[in-house]
C-alpha positions in Angstrom: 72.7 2.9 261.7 72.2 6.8 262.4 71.4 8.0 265.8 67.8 8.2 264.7 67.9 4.5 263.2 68.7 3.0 266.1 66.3 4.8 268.5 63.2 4.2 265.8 64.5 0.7 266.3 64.6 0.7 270.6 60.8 2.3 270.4 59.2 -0.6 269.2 60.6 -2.5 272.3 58.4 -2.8 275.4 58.7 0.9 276.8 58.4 2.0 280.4 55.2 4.6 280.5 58.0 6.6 281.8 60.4 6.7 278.6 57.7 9.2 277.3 57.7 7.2 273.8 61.9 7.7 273.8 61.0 10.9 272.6 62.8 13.4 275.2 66.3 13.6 277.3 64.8 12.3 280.5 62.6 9.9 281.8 59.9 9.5 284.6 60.5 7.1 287.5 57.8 8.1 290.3 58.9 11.2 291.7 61.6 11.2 290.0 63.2 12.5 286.3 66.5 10.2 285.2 68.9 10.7 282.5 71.8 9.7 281.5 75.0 10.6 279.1 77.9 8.7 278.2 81.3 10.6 276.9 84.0 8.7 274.5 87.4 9.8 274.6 87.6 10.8 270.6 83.9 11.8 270.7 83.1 14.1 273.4 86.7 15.2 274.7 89.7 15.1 273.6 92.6 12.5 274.2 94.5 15.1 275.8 91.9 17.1 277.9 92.8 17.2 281.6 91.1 14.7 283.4 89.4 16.7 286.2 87.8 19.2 282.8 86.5 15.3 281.6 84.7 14.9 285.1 83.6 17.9 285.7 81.7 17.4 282.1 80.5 14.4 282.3 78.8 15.3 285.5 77.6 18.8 283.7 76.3 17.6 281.0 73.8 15.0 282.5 72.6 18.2 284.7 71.8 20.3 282.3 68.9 17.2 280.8 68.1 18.1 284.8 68.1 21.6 283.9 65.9 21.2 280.7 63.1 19.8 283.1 62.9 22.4 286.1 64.5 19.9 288.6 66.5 19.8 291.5 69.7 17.5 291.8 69.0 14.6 293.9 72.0 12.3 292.7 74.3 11.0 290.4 75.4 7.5 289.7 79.2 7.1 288.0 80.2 4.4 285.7 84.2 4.6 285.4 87.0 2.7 283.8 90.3 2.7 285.8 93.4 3.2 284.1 96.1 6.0 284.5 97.0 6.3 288.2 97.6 10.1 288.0 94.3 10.4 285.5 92.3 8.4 287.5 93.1 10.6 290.4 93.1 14.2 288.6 89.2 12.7 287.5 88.7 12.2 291.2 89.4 15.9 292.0 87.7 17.0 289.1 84.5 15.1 290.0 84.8 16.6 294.4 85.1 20.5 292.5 82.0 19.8 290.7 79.5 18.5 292.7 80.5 21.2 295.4 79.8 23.4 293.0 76.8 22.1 291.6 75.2 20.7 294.6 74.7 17.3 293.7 75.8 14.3 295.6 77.2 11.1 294.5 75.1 8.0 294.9 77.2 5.2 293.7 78.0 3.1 290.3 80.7 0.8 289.1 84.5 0.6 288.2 85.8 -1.3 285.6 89.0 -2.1 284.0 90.2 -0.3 280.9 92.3 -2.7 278.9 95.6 -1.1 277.1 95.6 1.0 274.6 91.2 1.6 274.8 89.8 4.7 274.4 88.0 6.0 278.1 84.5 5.7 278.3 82.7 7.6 281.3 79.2 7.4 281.7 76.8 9.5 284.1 73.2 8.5 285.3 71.6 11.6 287.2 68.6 11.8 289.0 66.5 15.0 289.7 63.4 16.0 291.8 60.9 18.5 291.2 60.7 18.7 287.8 57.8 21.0 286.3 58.6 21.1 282.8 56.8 19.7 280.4 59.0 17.4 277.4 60.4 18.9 274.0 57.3 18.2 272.1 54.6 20.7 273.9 55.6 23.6 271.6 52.4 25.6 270.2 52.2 27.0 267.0 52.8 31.1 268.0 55.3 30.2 270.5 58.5 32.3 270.4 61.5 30.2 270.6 64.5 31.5 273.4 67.6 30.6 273.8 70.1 31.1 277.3 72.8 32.4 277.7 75.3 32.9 274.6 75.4 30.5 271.3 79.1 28.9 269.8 81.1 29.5 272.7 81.6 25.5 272.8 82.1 25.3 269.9 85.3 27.5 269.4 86.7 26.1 272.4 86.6 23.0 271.0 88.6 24.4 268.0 91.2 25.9 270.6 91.5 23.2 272.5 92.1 21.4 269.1 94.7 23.8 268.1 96.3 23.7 271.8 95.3 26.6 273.4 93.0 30.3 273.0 91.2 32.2 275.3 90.3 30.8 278.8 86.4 31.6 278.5 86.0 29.7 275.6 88.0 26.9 276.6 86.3 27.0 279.9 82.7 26.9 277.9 83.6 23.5 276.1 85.5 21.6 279.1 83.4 23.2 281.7 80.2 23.4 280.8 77.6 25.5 283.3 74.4 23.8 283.8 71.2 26.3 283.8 69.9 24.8 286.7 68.6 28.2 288.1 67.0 29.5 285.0 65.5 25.5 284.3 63.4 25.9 287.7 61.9 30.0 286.4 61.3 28.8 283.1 60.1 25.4 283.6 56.5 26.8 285.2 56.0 29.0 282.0 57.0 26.7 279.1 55.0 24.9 277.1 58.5 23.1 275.9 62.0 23.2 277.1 65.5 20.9 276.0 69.1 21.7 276.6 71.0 22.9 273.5 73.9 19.9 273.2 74.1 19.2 269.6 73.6 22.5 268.2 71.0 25.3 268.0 69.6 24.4 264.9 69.1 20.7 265.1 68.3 21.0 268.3 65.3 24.2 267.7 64.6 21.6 264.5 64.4 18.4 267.0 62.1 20.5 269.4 59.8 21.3 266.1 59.4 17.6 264.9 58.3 16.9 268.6 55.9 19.1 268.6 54.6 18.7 264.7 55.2 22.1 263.9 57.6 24.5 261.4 60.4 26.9 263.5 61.8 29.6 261.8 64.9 31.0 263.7 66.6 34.6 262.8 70.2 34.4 262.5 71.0 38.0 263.5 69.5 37.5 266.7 71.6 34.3 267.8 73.5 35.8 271.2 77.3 35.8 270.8 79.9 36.4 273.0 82.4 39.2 273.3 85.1 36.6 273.1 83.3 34.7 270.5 82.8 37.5 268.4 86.8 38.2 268.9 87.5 35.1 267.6 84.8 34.2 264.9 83.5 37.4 264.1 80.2 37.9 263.1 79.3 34.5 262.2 76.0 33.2 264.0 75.3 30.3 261.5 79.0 28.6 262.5 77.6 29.8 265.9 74.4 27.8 265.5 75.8 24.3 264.4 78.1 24.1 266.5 77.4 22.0 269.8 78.4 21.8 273.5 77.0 24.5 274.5 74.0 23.0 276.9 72.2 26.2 277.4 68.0 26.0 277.2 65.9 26.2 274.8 62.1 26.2 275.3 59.0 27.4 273.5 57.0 30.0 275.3 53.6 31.6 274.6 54.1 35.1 273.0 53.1 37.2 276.1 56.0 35.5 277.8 59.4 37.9 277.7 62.1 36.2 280.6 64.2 39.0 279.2 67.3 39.2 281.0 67.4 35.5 281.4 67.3 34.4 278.0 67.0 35.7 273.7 64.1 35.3 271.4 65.7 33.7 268.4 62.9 32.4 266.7 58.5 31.5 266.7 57.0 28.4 265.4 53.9 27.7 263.3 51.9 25.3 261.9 53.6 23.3 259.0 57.1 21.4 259.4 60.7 22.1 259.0 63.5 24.7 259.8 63.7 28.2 258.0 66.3 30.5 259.2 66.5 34.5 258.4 68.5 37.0 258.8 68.0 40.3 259.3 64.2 39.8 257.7 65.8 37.5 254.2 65.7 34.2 253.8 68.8 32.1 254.2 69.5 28.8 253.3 69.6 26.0 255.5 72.5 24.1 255.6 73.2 20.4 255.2 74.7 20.2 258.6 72.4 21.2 260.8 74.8 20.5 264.1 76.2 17.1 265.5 75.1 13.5 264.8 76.0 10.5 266.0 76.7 7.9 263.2 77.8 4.3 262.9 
């Protein structure tokens, strides 16, 4: 089964009122928004990225669904296999650095075993407070699609990592992911839709549109790279925009909204359905892979 298969299949379970219909990142539990995020060794990180970059992520990435709603870090519960005594510890380390940083406590979870030779499996349960943002399928046809931050970074860092090393920021973008807490909370009160980018720009802007029963167009030459992506890539904002990882924001605003500054307008919906890119005012195809899936 796809990744879609199998959560078509869940919704015609019974559903908590506060699973919104399985249909966004996070659900409602009184005051309260909860979401979770597993990462597989093979998957998400790489058999030989250092443990405390795996914490650190795992933690991240559940933050940024925290991010995508306006909210405040109340908590996180950890679900851990034991294994390596000198990885178990660097994850340890790894895991105190990043919720200093981040501001978020730990409220408990469970250990397990990991039997020889098994690939690690780390999963993350956060919960957040405050959350004003409304779910990925409030878009409005007219809306102007914005993007945080900078677009691929992830992405090549993956690569580096792959190929054993690169530049530090891009590593750093991939195994150390910065939550957009801050800009969550000032855009949250003004979108009509908001996600985190995790899978990719495109499938992501595309997932958002579906929602929301609407088209999105997105223009390619407005994508924001990075210096160092640029350095390494070049000009190439379609690689850019199927690539994942990079958890910055994505929301739908109403056209007098400009949070310039804080984010890029890469794109407007409309009535109708789909993803159309652009670039620089022409048409460009859209290609079969519109970022990452998870498969059977």
């Amino acid at each position: 089964m796809t990744e879609a298969e199998f959560i078509a299949a869940l919704r015609r379970l019974p559903l908590h009122p506060g699973a919104l219909g399985l249909g966004d990142d996070a659900a409602r539990l009184g005051g309260f928004v909860v979401t979770t995020d597993t990462l597989v060794e093979g998957v998400h990180f790489l058999p030989d990225d250092p443990a405390g970059d795996v914490a650190w992520k795992a933690v991240a990435v559940n933050l940024s669904d925290l991010a995508a709603k306006g909210a405040v870090p109340e908590g996180i519960l950890l679900n851990y296999p034991l294994s390596d005594d000198g990885w178990d510890r660097a994850f340890v380390a790894g895991l105190e650095a990043c919720l200093a940083v981040l501001d978020c406590p730990l409220l408990g979870g469970d250990t397990v075993s990991l039997p020889a030779g098994a690939s690690r499996v780390v999963t993350v349960t956060a919960f957040g407070r405050d959350a004003t943002a409304p779910a990925r399928s409030g878009a409005q046809a007219g809306d102007h699609l914005w993007v945080t931050g900078c677009i691929g970074d992830a992405g090549a860092g993956l690569a580096l990592a792959q190929a054993g090393e690169g530049p530090a920021a891009l590593l750093a973008a991939y195994r150390r992911p910065r939550p957009r807490l801050a800009e969550g909370r000032a855009l949250a009160p003004v979108a009509h839709a908001m996600m985190d980018v995790s899978d990719g720009l495109l499938i992501d802007a595309w997932r958002m549109a579906a929602a929301s029963g609407l088209a999105v167009t997105i223009a390619l030459d407005r994508v924001p790279l990075s210096a160092a992506y640029r350095a390494y890539a070049g000009d190439d904002p379609l690689r850019a925009a199927t690539a994942g990882d990079d958890y910055q924001l994505l929301c739908a605003l109403p056209p007098e909204e400009r949070p310039t500054g804080m984010a890029t307008c890469v794109g407007s919906f409309a009535e109708g359905r789909g993803l159309s890119l652009t670039r620089h005012g022409a048409p460009v195809a859209v290609p079969e892979r519109l970022g990452f899936e998870h498969r059977a």
